[in-house]
C-alpha positions in Angstrom: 0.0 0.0 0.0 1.3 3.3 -0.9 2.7 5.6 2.0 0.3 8.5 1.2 -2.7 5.4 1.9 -1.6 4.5 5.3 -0.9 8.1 6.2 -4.3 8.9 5.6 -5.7 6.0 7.0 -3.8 6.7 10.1 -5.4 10.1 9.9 -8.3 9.3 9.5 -8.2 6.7 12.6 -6.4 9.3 14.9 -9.3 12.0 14.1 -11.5 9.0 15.5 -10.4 9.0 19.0 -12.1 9.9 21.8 -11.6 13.6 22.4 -10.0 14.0 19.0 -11.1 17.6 16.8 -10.6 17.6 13.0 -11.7 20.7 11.2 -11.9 20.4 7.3 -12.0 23.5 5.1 -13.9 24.9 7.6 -15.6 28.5 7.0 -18.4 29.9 9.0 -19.9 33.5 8.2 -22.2 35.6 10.2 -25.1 37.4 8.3 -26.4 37.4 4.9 -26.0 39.2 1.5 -24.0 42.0 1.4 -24.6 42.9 5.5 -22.9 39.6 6.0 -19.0 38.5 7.0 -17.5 35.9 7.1 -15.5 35.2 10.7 -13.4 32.6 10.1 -12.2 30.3 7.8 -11.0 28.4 5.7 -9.6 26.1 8.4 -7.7 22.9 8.3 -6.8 21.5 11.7 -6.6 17.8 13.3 -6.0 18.0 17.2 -4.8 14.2 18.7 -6.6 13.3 21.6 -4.6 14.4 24.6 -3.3 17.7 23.0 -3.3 20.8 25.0 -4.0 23.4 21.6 -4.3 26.9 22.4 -5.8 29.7 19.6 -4.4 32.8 19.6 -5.1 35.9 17.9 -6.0 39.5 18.2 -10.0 40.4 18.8 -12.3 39.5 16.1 -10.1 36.9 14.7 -12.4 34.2 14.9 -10.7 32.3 18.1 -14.1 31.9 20.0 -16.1 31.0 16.8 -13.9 28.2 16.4 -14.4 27.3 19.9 -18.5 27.6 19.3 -18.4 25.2 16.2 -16.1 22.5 17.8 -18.7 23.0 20.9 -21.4 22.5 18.3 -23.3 25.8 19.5 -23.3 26.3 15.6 -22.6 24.7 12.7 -20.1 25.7 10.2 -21.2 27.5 6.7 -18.5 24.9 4.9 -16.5 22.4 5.9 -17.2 19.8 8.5 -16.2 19.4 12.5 -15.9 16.2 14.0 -15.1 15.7 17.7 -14.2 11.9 18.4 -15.1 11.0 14.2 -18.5 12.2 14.9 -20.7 16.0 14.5 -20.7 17.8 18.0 -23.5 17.9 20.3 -24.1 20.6 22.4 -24.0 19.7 26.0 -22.7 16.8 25.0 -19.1 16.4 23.3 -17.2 18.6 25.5 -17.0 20.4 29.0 -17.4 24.1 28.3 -16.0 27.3 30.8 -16.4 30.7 29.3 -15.5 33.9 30.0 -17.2 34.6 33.4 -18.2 31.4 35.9 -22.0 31.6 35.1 -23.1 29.9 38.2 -26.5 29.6 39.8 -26.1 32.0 42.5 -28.8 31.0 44.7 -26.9 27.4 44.4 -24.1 26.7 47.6 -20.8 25.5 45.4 -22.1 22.0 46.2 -25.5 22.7 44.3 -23.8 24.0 41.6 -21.6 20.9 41.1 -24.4 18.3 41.9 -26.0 20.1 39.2 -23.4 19.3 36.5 -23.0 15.8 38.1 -27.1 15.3 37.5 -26.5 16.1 33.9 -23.8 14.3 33.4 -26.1 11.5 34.5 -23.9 10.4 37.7 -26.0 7.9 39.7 -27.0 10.3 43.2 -25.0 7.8 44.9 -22.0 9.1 43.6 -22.4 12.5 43.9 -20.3 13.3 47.2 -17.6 11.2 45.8 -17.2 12.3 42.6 -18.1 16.2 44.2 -15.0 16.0 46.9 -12.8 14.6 43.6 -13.8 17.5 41.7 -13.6 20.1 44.5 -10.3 18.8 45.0 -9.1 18.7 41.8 -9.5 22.6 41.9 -8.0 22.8 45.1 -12.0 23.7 46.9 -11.9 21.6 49.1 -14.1 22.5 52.3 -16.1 25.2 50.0 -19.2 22.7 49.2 -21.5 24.6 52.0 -20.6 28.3 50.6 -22.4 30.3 48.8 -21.4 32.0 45.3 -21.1 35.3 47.0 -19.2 34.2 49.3 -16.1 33.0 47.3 -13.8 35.0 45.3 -14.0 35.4 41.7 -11.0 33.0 41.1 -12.4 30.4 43.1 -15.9 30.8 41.4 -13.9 30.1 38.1 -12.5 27.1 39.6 -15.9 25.9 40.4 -17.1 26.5 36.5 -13.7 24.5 35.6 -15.1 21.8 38.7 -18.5 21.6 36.6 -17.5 21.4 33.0 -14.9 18.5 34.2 -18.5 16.6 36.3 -19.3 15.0 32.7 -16.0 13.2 32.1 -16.4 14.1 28.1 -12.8 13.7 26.7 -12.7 17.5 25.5 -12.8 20.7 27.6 -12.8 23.7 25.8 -12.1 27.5 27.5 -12.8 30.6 26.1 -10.9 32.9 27.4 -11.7 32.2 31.1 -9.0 34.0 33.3 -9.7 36.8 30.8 -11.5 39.4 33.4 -9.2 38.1 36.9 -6.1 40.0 38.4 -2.6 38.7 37.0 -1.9 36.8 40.4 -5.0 34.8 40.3 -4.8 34.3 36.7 -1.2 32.8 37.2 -2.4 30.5 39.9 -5.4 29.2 37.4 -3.0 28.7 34.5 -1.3 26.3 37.1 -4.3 24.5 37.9 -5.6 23.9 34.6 -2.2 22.8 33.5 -2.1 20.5 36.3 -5.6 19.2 36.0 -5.3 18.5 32.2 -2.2 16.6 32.2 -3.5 14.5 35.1 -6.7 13.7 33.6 -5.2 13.4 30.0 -8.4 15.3 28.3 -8.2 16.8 24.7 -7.7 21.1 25.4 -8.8 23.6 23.3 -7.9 27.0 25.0 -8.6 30.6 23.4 -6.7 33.5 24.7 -5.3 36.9 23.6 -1.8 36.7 25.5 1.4 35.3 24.4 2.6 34.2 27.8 -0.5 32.3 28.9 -0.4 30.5 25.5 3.1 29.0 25.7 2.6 28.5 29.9 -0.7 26.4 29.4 -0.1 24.8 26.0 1.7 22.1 24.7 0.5 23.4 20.9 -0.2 26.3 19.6 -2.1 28.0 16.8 -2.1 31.7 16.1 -4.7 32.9 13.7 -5.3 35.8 11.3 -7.5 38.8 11.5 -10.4 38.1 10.4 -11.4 35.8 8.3 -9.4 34.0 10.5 -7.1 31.6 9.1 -4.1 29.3 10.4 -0.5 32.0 10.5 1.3 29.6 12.8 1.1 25.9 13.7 4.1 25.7 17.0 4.6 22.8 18.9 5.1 23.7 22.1 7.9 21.3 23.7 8.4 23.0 27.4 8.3 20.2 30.0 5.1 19.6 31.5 3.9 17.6 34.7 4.9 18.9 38.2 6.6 21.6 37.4 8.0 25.0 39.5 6.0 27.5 37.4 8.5 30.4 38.5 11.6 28.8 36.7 9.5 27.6 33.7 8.5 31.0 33.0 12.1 32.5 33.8 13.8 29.9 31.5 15.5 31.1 28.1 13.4 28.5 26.5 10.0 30.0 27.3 11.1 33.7 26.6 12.1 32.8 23.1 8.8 31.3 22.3 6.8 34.0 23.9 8.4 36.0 21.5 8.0 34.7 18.9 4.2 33.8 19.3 3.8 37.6 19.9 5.6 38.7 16.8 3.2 36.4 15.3 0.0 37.7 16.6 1.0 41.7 15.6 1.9 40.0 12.4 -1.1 38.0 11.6 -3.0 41.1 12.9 -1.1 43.6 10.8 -1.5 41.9 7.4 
């Protein structure tokens, strides 16, 4: 059999796997007739299950759109998504945290996760284990009986994290959620989410506007155009990951260099 046969047979059974993305000639436009625009597109990109990806881009570049189709909120104008060989479903291919936490607020941080466990479909049984699991996962432990008003805007992220992680789907995807949080709890979430994926081994599909969060968290990254938004630069990311001192990571030579050049890339992308 020809190499270009197995290649694409490999491909093809990669794009399979559970928490797998392919994106094929993917387009997606907003609008119609001449009021219309098209956000993003064409795109061509195959994330292995397991692979921390992060988009990066200036605003309007299509990063969250993405995000939305591989989500299955909506459905691309051209091309196809697949998550694990098969269409999305919203709700149910992936663990979702956006921007801000949306909680319930009336709900204590235990309501709120027993929620996500219900719809997961976790037997009631289960709940407090699999709750204390997630709480500590986020490092919430002894928080189930607070209320969200109560806990700080960091830890009500790390509860949104807690919740989209109740389902066990093989993807998360985040959009953008340290976005609105000082730098010092930002830092400390970056740490967490790095931690938490690598232990769990999910597929990660992160948006973000900054440089330095994209080579911390990621372990692939994609920087896009302005908008259409289109593929500039494909990196692998090949910083050492596991239990790491996050300090010395980000004070390393290697780390400065590719912070550098994924900015250069984002002005650039932006720019043309």
């Amino acid at each position: 059999m020809p190499s270009s046969e197995l290649t694409g047979t490999r491909d093809e059974v990669d794009s399979a796997r559970a928490g797998s993305v392919r994106l094929d000639h993917v387009t997606h436009r907003y609008g119609r007739g001449g009021e219309g625009f098209t956000a993003v597109g064409p795109v061509d990109l195959t994330v292995p299950a397991g692979q921390f990806l992060v988009l990066v881009g200036a605003s309007g570049c299509g990063k969250s759109t993405l995000l939305r189709l591989i989500a299955g909120f909506e459905r691309p104008t051209g091309g196809s998504v697949r998550v694990s060989g098969a269409e999305p479903r919203p709700g149910g291919t992936a663990g979702v945290v956006f921007q801000t936490p949306r909680l319930f607020p009336w709900r204590t941080v235990r309501g709120n996760v027993d929620l996500a466990l219900r719809y997961a479909g976790v037997p009631r049984a289960q709940w407090p284990g699999r709750r204390a699991e997630l709480l500590a996962r986020v490092g919430l432990e002894g928080t189930e009986e607070r209320r969200v008003w109560e806990i700080s805007g960091g830890q009500q992220q790390r509860v949104a994290i807690a919740r989209a992680l109740a389902a066990e789907n093989p993807l998360l995807l985040l959009d953008e959620p340290f976005a609105a949080l000082d730098a010092l709890t930002r830092e400390r979430l970056q740490q967490d989410v790095r931690r938490v994926t690598d232990r769990t081994g999910r597929t990660t599909v992160f948006v973000t506007h900054s440089a330095d969060e994209a080579v911390f968290l990621g372990s692939r990254i994609v920087v896009l155009t302005r908008s259409p938004g289109t593929v500039a630069l494909d990196l692998p990311i090949t910083l050492p990951r596991g239990d790491i001192d996050a300090e010395e990571l980000r004070g390393s030579r290697e780390f400065a260099e590719l912070r550098a050049r994924v900015s250069h890339a984002v002005k650039a992308a932006a720019a043309a």
